[in-house]
C-alpha positions in Angstrom: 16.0 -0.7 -16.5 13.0 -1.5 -18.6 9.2 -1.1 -17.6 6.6 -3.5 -19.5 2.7 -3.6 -19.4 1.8 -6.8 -17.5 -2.0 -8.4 -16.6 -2.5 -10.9 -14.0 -5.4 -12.5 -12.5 -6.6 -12.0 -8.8 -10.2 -14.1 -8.1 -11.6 -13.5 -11.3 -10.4 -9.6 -12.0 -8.1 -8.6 -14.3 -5.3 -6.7 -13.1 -2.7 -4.0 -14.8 0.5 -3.6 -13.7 3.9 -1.7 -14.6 6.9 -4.4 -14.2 10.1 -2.5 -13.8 13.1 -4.9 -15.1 16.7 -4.5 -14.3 18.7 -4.0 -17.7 21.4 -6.9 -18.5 20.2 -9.6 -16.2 22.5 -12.8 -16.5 20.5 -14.7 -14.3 16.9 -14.8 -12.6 16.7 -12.0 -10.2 14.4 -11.4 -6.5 11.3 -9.6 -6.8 8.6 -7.7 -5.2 5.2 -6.4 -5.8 5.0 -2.9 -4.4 1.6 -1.5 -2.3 0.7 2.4 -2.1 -1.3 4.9 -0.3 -5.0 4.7 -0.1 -7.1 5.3 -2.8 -3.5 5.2 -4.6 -3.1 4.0 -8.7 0.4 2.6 -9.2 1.7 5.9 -10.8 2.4 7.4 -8.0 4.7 6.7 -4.7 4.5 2.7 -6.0 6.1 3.8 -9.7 9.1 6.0 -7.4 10.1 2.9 -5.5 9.6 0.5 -8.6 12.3 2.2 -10.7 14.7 2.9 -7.8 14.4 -0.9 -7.0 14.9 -1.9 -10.0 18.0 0.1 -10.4 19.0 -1.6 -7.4 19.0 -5.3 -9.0 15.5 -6.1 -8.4 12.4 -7.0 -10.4 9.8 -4.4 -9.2 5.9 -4.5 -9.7 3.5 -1.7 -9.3 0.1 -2.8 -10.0 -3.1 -0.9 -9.5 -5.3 -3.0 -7.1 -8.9 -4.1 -8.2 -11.4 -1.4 -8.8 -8.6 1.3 -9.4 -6.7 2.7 -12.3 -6.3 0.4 -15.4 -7.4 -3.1 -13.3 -11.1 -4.0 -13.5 -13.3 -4.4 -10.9 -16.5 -2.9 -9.3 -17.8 -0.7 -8.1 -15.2 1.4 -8.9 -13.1 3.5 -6.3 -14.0 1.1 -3.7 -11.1 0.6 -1.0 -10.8 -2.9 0.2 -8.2 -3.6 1.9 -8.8 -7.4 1.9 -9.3 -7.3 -1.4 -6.1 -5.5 -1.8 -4.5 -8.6 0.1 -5.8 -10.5 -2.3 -4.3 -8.9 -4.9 -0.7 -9.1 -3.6 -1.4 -12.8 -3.4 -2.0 -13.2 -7.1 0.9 -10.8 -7.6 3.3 -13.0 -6.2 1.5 -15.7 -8.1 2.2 -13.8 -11.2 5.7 -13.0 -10.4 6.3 -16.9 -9.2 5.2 -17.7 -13.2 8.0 -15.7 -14.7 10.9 -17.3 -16.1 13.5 -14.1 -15.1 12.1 -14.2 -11.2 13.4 -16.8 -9.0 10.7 -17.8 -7.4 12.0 -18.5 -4.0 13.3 -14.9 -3.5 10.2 -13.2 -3.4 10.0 -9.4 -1.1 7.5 -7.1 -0.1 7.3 -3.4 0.1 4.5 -0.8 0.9 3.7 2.8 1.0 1.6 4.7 3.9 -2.1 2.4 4.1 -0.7 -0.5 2.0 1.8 -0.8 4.8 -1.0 -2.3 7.1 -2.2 -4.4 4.1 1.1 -6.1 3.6 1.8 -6.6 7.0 -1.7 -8.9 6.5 -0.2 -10.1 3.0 3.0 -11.1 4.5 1.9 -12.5 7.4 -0.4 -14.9 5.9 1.8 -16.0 3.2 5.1 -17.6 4.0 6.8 -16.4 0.5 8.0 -13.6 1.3 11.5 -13.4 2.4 11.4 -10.1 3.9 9.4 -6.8 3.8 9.4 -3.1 4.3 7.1 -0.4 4.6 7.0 3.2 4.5 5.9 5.7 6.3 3.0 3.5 6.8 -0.5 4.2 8.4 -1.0 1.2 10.9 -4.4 0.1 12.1 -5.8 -0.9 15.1 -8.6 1.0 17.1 -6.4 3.8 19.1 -4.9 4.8 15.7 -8.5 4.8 14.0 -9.9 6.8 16.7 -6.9 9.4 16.1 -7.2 9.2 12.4 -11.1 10.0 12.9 -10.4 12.7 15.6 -12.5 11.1 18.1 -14.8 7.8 18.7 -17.6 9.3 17.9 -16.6 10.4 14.6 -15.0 7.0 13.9 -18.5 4.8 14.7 -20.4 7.3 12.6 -18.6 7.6 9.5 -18.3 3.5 10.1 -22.2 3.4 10.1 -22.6 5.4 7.2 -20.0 3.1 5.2 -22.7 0.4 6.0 -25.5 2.0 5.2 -23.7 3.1 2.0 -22.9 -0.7 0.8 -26.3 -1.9 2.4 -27.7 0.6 -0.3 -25.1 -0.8 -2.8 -26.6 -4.4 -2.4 -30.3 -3.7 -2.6 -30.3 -1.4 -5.5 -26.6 -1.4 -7.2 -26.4 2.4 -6.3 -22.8 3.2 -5.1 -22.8 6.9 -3.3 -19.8 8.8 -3.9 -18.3 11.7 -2.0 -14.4 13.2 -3.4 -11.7 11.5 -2.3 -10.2 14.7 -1.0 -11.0 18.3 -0.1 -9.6 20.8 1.4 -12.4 21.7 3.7 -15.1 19.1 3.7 -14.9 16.7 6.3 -17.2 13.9 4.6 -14.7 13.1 2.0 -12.6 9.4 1.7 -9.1 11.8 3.2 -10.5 15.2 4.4 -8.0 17.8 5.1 -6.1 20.6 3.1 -2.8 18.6 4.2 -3.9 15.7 1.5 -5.9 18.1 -0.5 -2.6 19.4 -1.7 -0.8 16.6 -2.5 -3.8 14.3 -4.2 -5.3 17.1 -6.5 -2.6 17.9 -9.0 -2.8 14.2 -9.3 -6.2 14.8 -10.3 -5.9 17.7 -12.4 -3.6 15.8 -14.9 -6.1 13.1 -14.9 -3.7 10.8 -13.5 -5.9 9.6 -10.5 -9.9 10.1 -9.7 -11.3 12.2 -6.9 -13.8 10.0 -6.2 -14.4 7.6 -2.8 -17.2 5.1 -2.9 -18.9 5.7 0.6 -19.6 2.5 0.8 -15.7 1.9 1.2 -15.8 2.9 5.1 -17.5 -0.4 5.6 -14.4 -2.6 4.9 -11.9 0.0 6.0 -13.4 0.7 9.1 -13.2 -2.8 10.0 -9.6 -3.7 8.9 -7.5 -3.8 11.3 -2.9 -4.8 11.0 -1.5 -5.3 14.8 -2.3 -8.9 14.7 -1.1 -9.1 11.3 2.1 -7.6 12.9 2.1 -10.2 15.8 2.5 -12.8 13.3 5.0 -11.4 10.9 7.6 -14.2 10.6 9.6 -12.6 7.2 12.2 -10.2 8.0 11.2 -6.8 8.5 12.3 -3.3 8.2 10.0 -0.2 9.4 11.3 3.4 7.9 9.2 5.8 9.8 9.4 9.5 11.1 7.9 11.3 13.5 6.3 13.6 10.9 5.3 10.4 9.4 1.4 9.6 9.9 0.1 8.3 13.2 3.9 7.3 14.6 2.7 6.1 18.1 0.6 3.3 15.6 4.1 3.1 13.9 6.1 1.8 16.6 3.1 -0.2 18.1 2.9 -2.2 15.5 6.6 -2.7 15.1 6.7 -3.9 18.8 4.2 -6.3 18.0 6.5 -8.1 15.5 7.7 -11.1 17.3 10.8 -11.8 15.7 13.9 -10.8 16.1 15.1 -10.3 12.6 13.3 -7.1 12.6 14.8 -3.2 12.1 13.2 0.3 12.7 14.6 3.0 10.4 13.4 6.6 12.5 14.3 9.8 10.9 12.5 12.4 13.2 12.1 15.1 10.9 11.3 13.8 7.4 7.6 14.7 6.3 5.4 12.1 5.1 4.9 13.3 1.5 8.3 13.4 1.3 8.5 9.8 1.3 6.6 9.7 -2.1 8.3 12.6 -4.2 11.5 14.2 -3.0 13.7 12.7 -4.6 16.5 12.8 -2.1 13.9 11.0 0.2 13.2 8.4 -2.2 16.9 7.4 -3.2 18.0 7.0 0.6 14.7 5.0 1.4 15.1 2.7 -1.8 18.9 2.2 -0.9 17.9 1.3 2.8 15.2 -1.1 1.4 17.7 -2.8 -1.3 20.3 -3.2 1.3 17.8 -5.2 3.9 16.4 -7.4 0.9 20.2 -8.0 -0.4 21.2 -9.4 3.1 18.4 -11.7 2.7 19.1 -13.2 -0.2 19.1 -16.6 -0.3 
């Protein structure tokens, strides 16, 4: 395979993306634009998938959204997930524009949060012949409130995302806090658990340690089960039950109302392990290949 430098526009923002190409193509192949973790920069989990796909015969993007990584935007480190639905939009727009895609076999594929953005992408967007998600972190109230640890904690860190961009609008002040920590539990992902995945990340300057407060406004609002209750693309759900939040999981895959639709469980298989073990990642990528290759066409 080969991986260029690409830029697309999405509503005025410039975005940067890594386009992984299958080597020897004698005709225009499917592609996908691939979504990651929050706070994620296309390095990561969305670069592991990209070059597995691509070995696999398909034409893989992974992009930063807007306000992350090499794509402009502001304020930076801001987590919208609209906005990040946006940007999948233009990134099939992109991918449409190229002259070794065919543009009617376009997929979708997502890691941990983006899952419960392209569920919203791909629902809203009848492109897409099929999608997939990963270990995905689905959204609706009950999973919010178990994300949060309780209600209470959910409505207050809500309210302080809107007092944050309230501030953000009246003075152009964005308020920061890490994105991770191992023991602070003000921070965009608090926990040691994420803490030791995210800050080697970090530490080779690779991805920022930094959440706009603000963020919590948008997040906290977003929600994917009706996305999921109008999914009309094929769909395949690889999940575990040491995957994030797996009651949201299957939830959310109940609410898809089609029938063309296929839940991959492994019960034991952690969720970082869907984003760097290698062993993890070649299995998942042939299961996702395999589902797109049946619907070809």
């Amino acid at each position: 395979m080969t991986m260029i430098k690409v830029m697309f526009p999405s509503n005025g923002v410039s975005l940067a993306g890594d386009l992984y190409i299958p080597d020897n193509l004698t005709r225009k192949a499917p592609a996908l634009p691939i979504l990651g973790p929050m706070t994620f920069v296309k390095e990561q989990a969305p670069t592991e998938y990209a070059r597995r796909l691509a070995e696999r015969g398909f034409i893989a993007l992974a992009f930063d959204p807007r306000y992350h990584g090499e794509s402009k935007g502001e304020p930076r480190r801001f987590e919208s997930p609209i906005a990040k639905v946006e940007d999948v939009r233009a990134a099939v727009d992109y991918l449409q524009s190229r002259a070794d895609i065919d543009a009617d076999q376009i997929f979708a594929m997502a890691v941990c949060q983006g899952s419960s953005e392209m569920l919203r992408a791909v629902a809203d967007d009848r492109r897409f012949k099929a999608l997939s998600t990963v270990a995905g972190h689905y959204r609706d109230h009950e999973a919010d409130i178990e994300w949060m640890g309780t209600a209470a904690a959910l409505t207050e860190r809500r309210e302080r995302g809107e007092q944050a961009k309230k501030h953000y609008e009246e003075t152009g002040e964005v308020k920061y806090v890490p994105a991770v920590d191992p023991e602070r539990l003000d921070v965009g992902m608090p926990g040691r658990f994420v803490w030791d995945w995210y800050s080697p990340w970090a530490e080779r300057g690779i991805w920022e340690n930094r959440y706009a407060v603000m963020s919590d406004a948008d997040l906290l609002a977003y929600e994917s089960l009706s996305a999921a209750s109008s999914i009309q693309a094929s769909y395949l759900m690889i999940h575990s039950d040491n995957s994030f939040l797996p009651n949201a999981a299957r939830r959310h895959f109940e609410a898809v109302p089609i029938a063309d639709k296929q839940l991959s469980w492994e019960g034991s298989t952690g969720h970082f392990q869907y984003y760097e073990d290698p062993s993890v990642l070649d299995r998942t990528a042939d299961k996702i290949a395999d589902w797109f290759r049946i619907h070809l066409g």
